[in-house]
PDB file with SEQRES, HELIX, SHEET and CRYST1 records, atoms N, CA, C and O in Angstrom:
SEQRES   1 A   74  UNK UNK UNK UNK UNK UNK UNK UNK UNK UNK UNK UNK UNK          
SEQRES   2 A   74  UNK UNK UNK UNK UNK UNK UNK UNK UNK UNK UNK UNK UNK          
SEQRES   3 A   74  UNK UNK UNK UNK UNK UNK UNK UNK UNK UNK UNK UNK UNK          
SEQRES   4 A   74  UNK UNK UNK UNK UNK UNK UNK UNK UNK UNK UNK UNK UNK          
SEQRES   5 A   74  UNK UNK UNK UNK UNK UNK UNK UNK UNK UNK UNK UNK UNK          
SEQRES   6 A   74  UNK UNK UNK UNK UNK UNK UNK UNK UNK                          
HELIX    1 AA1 UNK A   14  UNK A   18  1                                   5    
HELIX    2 AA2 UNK A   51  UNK A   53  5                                   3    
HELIX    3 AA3 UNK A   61  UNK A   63  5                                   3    
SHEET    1 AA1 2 UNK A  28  UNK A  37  0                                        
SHEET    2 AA1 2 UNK A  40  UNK A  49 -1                                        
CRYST1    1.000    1.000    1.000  90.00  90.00  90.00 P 1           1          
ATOM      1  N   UNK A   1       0.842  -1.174   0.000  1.00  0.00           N  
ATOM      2  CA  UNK A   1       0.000   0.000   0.000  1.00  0.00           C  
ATOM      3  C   UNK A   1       0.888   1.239   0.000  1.00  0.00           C  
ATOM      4  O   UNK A   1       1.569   1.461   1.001  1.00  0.00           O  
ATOM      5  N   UNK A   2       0.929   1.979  -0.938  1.00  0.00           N  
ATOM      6  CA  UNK A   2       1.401   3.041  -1.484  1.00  0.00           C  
ATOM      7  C   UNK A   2       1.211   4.225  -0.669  1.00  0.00           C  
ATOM      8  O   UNK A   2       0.290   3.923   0.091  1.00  0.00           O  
ATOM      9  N   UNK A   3       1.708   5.806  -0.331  1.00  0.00           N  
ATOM     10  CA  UNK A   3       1.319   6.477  -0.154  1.00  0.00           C  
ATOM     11  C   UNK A   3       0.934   7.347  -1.064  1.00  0.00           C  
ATOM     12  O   UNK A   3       1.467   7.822  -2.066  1.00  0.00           O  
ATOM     13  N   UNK A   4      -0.883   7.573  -0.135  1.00  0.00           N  
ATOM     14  CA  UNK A   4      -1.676   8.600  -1.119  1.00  0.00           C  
ATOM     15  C   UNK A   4      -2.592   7.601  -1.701  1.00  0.00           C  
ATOM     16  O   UNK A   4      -3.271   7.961  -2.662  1.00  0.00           O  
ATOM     17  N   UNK A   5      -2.742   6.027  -1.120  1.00  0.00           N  
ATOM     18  CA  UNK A   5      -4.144   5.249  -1.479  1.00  0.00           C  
ATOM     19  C   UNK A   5      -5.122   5.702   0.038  1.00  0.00           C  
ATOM     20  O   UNK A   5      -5.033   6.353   1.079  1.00  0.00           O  
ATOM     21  N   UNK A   6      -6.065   4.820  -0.745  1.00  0.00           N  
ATOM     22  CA  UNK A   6      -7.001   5.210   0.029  1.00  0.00           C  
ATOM     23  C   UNK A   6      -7.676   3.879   0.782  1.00  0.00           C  
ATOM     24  O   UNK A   6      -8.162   3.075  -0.013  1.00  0.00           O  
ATOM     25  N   UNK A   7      -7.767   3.573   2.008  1.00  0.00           N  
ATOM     26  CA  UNK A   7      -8.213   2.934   2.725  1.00  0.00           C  
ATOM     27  C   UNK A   7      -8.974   2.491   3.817  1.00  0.00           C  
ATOM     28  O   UNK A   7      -9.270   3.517   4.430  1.00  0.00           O  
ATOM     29  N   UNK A   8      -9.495   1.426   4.448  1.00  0.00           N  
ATOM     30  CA  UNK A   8     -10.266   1.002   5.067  1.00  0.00           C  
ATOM     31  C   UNK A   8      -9.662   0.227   6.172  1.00  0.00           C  
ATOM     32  O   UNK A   8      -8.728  -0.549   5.966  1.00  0.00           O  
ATOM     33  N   UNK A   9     -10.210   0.435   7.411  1.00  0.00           N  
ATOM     34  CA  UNK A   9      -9.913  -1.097   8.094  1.00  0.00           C  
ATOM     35  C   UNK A   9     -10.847  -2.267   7.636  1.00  0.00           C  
ATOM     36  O   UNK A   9     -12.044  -2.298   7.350  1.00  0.00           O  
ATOM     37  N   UNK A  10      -9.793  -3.286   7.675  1.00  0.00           N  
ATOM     38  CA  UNK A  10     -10.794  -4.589   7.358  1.00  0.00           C  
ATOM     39  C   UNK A  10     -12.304  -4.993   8.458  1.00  0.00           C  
ATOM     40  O   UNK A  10     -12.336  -4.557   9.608  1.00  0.00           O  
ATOM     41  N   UNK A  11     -13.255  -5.704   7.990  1.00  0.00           N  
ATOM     42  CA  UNK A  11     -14.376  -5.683   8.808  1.00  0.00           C  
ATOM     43  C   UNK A  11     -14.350  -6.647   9.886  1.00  0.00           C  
ATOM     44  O   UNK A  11     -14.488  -7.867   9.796  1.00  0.00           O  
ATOM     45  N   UNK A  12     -14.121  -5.817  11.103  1.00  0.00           N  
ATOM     46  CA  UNK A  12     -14.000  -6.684  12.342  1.00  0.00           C  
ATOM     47  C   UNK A  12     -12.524  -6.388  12.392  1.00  0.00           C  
ATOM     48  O   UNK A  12     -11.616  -7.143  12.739  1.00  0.00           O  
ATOM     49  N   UNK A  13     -12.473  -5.342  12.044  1.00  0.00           N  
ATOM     50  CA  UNK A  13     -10.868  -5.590  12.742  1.00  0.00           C  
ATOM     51  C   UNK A  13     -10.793  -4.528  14.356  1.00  0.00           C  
ATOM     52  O   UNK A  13     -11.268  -3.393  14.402  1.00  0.00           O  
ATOM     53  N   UNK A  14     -10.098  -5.221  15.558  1.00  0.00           N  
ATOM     54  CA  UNK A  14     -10.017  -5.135  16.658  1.00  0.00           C  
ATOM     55  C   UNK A  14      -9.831  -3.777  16.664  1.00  0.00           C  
ATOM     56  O   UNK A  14     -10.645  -2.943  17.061  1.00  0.00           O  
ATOM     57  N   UNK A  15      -7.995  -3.438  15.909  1.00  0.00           N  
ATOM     58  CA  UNK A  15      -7.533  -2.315  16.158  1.00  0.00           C  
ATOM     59  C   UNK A  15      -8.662  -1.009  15.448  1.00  0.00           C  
ATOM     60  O   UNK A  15      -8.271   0.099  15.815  1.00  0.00           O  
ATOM     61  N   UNK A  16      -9.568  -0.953  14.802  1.00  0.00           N  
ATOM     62  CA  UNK A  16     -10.633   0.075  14.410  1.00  0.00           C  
ATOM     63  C   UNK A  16     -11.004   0.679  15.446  1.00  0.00           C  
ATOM     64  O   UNK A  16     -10.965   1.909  15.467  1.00  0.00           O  
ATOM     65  N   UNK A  17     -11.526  -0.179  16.731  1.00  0.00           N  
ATOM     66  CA  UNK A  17     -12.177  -0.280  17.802  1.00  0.00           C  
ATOM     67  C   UNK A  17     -11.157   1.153  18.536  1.00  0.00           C  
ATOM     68  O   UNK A  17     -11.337   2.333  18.835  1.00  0.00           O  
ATOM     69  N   UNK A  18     -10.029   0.118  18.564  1.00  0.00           N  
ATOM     70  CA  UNK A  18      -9.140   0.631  19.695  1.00  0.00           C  
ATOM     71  C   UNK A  18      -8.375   2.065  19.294  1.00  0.00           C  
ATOM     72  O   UNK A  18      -8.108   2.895  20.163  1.00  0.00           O  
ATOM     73  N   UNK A  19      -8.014   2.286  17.716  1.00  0.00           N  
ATOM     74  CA  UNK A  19      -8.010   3.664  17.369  1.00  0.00           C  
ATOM     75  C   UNK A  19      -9.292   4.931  17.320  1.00  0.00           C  
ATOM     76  O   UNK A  19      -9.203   6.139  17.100  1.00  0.00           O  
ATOM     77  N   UNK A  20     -10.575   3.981  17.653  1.00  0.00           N  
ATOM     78  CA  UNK A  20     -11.681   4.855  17.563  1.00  0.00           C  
ATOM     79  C   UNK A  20     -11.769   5.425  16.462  1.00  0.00           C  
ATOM     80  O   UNK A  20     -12.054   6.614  16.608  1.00  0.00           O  
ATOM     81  N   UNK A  21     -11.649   5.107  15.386  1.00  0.00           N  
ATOM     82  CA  UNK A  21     -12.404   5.033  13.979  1.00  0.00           C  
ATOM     83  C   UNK A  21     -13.871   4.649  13.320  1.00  0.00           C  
ATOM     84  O   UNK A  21     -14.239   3.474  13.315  1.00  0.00           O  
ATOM     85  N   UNK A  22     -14.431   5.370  12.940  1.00  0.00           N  
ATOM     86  CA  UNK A  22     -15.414   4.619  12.588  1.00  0.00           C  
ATOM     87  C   UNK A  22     -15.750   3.718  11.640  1.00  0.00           C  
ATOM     88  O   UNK A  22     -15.101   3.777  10.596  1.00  0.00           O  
ATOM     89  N   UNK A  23     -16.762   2.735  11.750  1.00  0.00           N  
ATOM     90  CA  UNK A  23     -16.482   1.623  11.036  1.00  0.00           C  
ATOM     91  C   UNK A  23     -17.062   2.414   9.110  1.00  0.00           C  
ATOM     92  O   UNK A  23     -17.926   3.161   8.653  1.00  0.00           O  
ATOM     93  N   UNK A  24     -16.145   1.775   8.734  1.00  0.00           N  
ATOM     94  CA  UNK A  24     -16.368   2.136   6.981  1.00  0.00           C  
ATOM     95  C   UNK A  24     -15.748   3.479   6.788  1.00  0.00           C  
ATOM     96  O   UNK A  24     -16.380   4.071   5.913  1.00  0.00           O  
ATOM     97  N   UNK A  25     -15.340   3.776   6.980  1.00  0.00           N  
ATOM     98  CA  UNK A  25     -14.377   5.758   7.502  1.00  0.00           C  
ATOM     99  C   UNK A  25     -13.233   5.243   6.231  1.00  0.00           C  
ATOM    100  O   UNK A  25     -12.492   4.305   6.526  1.00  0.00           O  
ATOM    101  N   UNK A  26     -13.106   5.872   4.819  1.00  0.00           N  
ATOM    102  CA  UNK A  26     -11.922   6.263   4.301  1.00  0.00           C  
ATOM    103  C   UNK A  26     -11.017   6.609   4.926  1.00  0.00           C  
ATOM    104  O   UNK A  26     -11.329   6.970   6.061  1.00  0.00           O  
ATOM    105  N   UNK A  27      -9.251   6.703   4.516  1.00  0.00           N  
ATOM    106  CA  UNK A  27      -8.431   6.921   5.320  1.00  0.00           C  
ATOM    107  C   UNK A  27      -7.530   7.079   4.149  1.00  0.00           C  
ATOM    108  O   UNK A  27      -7.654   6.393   3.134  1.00  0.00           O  
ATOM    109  N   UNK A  28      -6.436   8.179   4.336  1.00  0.00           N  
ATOM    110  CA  UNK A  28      -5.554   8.237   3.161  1.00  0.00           C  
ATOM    111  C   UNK A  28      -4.021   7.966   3.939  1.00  0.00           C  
ATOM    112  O   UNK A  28      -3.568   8.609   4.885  1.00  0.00           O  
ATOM    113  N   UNK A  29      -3.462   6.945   3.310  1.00  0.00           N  
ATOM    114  CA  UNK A  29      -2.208   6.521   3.792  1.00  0.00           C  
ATOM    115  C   UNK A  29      -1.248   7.754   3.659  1.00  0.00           C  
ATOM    116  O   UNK A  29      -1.120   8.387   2.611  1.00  0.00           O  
ATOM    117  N   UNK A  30      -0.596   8.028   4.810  1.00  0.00           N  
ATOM    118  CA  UNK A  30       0.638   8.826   4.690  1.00  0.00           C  
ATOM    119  C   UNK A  30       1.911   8.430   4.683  1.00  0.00           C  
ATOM    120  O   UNK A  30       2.795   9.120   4.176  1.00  0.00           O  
ATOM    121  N   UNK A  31       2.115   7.357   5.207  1.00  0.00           N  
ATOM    122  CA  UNK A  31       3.469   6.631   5.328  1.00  0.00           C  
ATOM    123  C   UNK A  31       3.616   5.138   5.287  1.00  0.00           C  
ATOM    124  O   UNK A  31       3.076   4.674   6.292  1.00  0.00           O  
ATOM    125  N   UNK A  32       4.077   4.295   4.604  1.00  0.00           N  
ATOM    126  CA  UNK A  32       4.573   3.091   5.070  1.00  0.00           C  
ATOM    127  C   UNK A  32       5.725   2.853   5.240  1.00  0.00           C  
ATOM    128  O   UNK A  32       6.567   3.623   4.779  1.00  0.00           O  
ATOM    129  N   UNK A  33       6.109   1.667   5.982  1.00  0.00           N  
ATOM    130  CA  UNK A  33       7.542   1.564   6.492  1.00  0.00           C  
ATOM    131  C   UNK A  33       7.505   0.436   7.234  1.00  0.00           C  
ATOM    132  O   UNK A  33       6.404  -0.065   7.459  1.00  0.00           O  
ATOM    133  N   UNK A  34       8.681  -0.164   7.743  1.00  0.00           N  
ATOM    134  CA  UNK A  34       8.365  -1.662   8.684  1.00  0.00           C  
ATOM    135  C   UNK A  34       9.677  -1.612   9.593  1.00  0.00           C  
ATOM    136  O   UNK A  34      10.736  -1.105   9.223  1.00  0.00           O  
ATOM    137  N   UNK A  35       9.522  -2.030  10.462  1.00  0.00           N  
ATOM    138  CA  UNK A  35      10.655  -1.738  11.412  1.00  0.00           C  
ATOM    139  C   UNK A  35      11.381  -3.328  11.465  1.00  0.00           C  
ATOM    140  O   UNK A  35      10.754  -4.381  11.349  1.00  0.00           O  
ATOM    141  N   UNK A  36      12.536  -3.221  11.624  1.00  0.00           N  
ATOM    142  CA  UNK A  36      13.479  -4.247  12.417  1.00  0.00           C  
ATOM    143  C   UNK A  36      14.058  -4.272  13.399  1.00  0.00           C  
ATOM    144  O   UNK A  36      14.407  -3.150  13.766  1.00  0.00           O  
ATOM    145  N   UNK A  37      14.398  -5.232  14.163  1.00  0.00           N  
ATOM    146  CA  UNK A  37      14.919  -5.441  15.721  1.00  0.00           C  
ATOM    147  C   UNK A  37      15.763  -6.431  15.273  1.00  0.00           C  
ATOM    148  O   UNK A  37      15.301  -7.572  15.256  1.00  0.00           O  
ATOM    149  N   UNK A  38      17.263  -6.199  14.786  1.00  0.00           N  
ATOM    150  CA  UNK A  38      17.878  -7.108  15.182  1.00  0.00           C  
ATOM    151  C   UNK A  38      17.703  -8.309  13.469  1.00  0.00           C  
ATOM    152  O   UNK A  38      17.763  -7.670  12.418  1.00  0.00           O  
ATOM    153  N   UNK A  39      17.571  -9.385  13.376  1.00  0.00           N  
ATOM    154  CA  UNK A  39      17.485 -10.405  12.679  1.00  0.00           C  
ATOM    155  C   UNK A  39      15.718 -10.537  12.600  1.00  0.00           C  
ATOM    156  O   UNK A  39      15.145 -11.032  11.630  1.00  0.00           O  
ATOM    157  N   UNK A  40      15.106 -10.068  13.650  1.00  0.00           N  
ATOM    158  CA  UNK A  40      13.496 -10.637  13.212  1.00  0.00           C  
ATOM    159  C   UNK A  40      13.035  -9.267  12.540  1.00  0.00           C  
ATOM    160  O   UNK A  40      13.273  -8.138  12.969  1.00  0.00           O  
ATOM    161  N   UNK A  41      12.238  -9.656  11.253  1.00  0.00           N  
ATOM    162  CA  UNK A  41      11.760  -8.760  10.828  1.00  0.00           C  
ATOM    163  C   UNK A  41      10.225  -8.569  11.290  1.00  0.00           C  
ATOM    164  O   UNK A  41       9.396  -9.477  11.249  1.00  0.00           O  
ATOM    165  N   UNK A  42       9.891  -6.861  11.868  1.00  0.00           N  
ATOM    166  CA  UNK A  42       8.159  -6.507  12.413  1.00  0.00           C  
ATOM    167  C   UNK A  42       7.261  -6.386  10.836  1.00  0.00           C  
ATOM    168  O   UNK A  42       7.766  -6.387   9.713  1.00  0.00           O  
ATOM    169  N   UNK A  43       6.378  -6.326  11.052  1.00  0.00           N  
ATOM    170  CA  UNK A  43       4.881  -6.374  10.016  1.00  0.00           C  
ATOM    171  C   UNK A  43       5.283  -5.281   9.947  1.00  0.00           C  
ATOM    172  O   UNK A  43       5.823  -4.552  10.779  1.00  0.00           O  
ATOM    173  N   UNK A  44       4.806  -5.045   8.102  1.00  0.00           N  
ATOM    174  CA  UNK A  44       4.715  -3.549   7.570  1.00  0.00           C  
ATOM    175  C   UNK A  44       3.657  -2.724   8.201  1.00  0.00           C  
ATOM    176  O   UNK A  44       2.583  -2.979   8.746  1.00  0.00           O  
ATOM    177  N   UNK A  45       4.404  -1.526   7.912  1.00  0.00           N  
ATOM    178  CA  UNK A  45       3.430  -0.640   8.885  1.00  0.00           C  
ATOM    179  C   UNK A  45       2.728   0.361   8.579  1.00  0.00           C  
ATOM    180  O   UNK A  45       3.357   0.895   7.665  1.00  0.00           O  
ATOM    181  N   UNK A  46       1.343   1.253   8.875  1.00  0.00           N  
ATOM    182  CA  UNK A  46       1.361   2.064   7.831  1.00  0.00           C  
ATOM    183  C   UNK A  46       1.043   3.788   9.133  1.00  0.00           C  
ATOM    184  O   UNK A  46       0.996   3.749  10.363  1.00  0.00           O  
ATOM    185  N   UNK A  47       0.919   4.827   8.384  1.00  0.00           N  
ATOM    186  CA  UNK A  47       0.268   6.361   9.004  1.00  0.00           C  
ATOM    187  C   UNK A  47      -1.087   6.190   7.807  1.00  0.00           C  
ATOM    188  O   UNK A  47      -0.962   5.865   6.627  1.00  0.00           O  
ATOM    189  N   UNK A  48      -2.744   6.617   8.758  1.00  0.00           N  
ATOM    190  CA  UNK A  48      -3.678   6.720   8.006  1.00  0.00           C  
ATOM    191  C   UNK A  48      -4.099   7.850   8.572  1.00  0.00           C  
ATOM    192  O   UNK A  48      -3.906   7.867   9.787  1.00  0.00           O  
ATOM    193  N   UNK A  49      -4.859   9.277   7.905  1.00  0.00           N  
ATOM    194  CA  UNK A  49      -5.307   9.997   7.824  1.00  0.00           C  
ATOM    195  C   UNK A  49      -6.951   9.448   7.718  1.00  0.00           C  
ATOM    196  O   UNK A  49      -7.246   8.930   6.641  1.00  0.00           O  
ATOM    197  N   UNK A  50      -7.719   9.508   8.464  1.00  0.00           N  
ATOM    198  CA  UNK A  50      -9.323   9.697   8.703  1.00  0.00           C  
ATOM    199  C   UNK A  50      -9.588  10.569   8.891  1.00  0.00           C  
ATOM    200  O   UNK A  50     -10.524  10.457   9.683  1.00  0.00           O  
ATOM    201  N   UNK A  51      -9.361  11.839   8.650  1.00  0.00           N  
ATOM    202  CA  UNK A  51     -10.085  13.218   8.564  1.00  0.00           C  
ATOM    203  C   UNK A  51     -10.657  13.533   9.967  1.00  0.00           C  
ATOM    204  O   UNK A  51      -9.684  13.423  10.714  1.00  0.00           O  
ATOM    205  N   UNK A  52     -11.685  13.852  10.669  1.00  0.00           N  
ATOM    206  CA  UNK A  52     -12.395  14.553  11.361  1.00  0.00           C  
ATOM    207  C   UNK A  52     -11.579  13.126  12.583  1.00  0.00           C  
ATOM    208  O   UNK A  52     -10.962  13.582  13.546  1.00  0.00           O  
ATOM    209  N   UNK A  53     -11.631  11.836  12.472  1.00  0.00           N  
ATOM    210  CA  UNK A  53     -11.504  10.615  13.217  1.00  0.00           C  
ATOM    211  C   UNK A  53      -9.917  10.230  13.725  1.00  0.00           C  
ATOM    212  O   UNK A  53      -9.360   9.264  14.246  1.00  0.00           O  
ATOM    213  N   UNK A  54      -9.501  11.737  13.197  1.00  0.00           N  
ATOM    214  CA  UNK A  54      -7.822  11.521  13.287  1.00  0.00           C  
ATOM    215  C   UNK A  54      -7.121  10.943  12.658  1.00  0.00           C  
ATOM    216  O   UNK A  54      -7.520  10.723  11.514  1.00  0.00           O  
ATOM    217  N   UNK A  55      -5.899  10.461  13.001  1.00  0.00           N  
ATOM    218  CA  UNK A  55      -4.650   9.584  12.236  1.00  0.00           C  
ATOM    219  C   UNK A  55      -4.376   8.655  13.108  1.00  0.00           C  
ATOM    220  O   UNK A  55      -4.214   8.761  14.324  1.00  0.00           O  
ATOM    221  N   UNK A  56      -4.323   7.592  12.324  1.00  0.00           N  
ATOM    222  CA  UNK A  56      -3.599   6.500  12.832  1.00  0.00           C  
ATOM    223  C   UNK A  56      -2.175   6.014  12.582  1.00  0.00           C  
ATOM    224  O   UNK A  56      -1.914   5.511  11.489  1.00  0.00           O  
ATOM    225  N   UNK A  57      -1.142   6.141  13.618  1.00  0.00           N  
ATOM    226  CA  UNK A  57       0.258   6.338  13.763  1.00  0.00           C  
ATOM    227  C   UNK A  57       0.577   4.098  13.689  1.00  0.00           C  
ATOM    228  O   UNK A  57      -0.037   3.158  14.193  1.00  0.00           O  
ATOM    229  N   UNK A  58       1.674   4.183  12.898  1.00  0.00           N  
ATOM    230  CA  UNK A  58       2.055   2.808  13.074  1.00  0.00           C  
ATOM    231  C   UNK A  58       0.911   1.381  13.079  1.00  0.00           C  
ATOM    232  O   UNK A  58       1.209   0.236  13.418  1.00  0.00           O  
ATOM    233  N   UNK A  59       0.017   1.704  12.760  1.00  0.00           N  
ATOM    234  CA  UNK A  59      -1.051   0.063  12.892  1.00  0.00           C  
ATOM    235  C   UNK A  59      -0.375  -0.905  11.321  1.00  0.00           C  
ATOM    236  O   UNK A  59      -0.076  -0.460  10.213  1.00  0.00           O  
ATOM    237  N   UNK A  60      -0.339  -2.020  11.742  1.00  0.00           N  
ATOM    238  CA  UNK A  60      -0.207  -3.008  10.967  1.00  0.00           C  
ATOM    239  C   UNK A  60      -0.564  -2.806   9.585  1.00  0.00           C  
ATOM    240  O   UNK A  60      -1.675  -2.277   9.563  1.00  0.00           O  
ATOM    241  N   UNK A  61      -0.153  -2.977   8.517  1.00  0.00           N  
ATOM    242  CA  UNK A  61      -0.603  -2.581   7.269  1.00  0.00           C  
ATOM    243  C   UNK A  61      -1.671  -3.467   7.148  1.00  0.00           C  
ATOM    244  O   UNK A  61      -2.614  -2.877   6.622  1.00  0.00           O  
ATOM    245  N   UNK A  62      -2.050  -5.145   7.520  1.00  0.00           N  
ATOM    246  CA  UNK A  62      -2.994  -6.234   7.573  1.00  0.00           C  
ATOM    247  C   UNK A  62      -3.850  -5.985   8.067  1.00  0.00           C  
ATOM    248  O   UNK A  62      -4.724  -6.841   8.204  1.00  0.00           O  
ATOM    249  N   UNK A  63      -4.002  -4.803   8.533  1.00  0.00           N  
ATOM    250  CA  UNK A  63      -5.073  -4.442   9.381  1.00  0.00           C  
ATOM    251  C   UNK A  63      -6.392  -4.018   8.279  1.00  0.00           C  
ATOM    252  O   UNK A  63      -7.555  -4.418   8.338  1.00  0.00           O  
ATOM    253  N   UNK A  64      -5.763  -3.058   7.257  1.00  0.00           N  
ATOM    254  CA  UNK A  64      -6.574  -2.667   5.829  1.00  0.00           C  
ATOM    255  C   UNK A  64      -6.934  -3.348   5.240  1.00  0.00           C  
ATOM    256  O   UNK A  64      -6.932  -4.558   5.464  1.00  0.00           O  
ATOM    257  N   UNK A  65      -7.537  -2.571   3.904  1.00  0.00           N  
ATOM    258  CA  UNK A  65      -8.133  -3.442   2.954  1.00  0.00           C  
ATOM    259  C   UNK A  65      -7.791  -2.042   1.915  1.00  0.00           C  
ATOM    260  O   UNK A  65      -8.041  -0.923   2.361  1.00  0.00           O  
ATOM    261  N   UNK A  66      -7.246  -2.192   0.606  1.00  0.00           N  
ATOM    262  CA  UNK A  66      -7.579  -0.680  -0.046  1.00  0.00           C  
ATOM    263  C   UNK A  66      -9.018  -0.574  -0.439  1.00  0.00           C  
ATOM    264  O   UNK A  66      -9.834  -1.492  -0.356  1.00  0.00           O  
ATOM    265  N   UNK A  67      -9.233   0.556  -0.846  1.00  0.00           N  
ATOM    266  CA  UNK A  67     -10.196   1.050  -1.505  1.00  0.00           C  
ATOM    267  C   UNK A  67     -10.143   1.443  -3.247  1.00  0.00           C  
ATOM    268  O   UNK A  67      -9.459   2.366  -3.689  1.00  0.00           O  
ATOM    269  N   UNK A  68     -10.810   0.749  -3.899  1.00  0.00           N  
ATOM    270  CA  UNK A  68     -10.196   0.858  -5.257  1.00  0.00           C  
ATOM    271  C   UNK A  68     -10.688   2.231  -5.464  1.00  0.00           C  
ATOM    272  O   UNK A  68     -11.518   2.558  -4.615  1.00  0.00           O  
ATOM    273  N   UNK A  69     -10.360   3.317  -6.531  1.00  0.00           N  
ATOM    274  CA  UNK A  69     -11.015   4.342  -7.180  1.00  0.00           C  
ATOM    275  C   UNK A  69     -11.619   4.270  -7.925  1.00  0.00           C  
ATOM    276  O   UNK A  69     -11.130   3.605  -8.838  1.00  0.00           O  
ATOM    277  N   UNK A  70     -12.679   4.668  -8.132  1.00  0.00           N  
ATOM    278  CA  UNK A  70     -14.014   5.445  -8.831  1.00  0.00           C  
ATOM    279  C   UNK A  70     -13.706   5.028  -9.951  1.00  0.00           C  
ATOM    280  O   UNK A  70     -12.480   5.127  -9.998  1.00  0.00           O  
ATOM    281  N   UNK A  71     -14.132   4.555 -11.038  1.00  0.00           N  
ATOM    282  CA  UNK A  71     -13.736   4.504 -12.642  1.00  0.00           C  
ATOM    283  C   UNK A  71     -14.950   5.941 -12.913  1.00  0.00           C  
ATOM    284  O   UNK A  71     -16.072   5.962 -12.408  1.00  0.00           O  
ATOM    285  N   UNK A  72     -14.411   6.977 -13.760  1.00  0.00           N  
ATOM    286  CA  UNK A  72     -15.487   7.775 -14.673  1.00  0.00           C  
ATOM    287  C   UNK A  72     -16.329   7.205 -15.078  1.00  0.00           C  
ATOM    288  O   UNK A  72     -16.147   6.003 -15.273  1.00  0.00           O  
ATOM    289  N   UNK A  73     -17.264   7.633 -15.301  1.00  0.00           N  
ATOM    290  CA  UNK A  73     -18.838   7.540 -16.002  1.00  0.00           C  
ATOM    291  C   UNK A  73     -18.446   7.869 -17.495  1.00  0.00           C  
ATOM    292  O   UNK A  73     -17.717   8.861 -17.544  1.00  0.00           O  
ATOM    293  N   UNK A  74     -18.750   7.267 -18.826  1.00  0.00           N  
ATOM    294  CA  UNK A  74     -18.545   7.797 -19.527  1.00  0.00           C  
ATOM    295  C   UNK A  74     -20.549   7.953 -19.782  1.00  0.00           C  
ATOM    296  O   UNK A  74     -21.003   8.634 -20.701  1.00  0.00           O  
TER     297      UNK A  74                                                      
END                                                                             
């Protein structure tokens, strides 16, 4: 997941709850990145922008789902 897609938490996902997001709330990725400790590698990670619902700092990238874009109407 790229920055500058647009996303969702997946349905039923715990951490939604616990960032206080609302459920179905767009979110525009600001950052991904994944941390290491050593030899074990951590889960990719992402920054989401939810507008009025805040940002979410570091949650699991597995946590999402993208959101595809709109195709035009011709």
């Amino acid at each position: 997941m790229d920055r500058g897609v647009q996303v969702k938490f997946k349905q039923g996902s715990k951490a939604r709850a616990n960032w206080r997001v609302r459920d179905g709330i767009a979110g525009l990725v600001l950052a991904r990145y994944s941390c290491s400790a050593g030899a074990s590698e951590k889960p990719e990670r992402l920054d989401v922008h939810f507008g009025t619902d805040g940002i979410v700092w570091g949650e699991r990238a597995s946590e999402f789902e993208i959101i595809p874009p709109e195709r035009p109407h011709s």
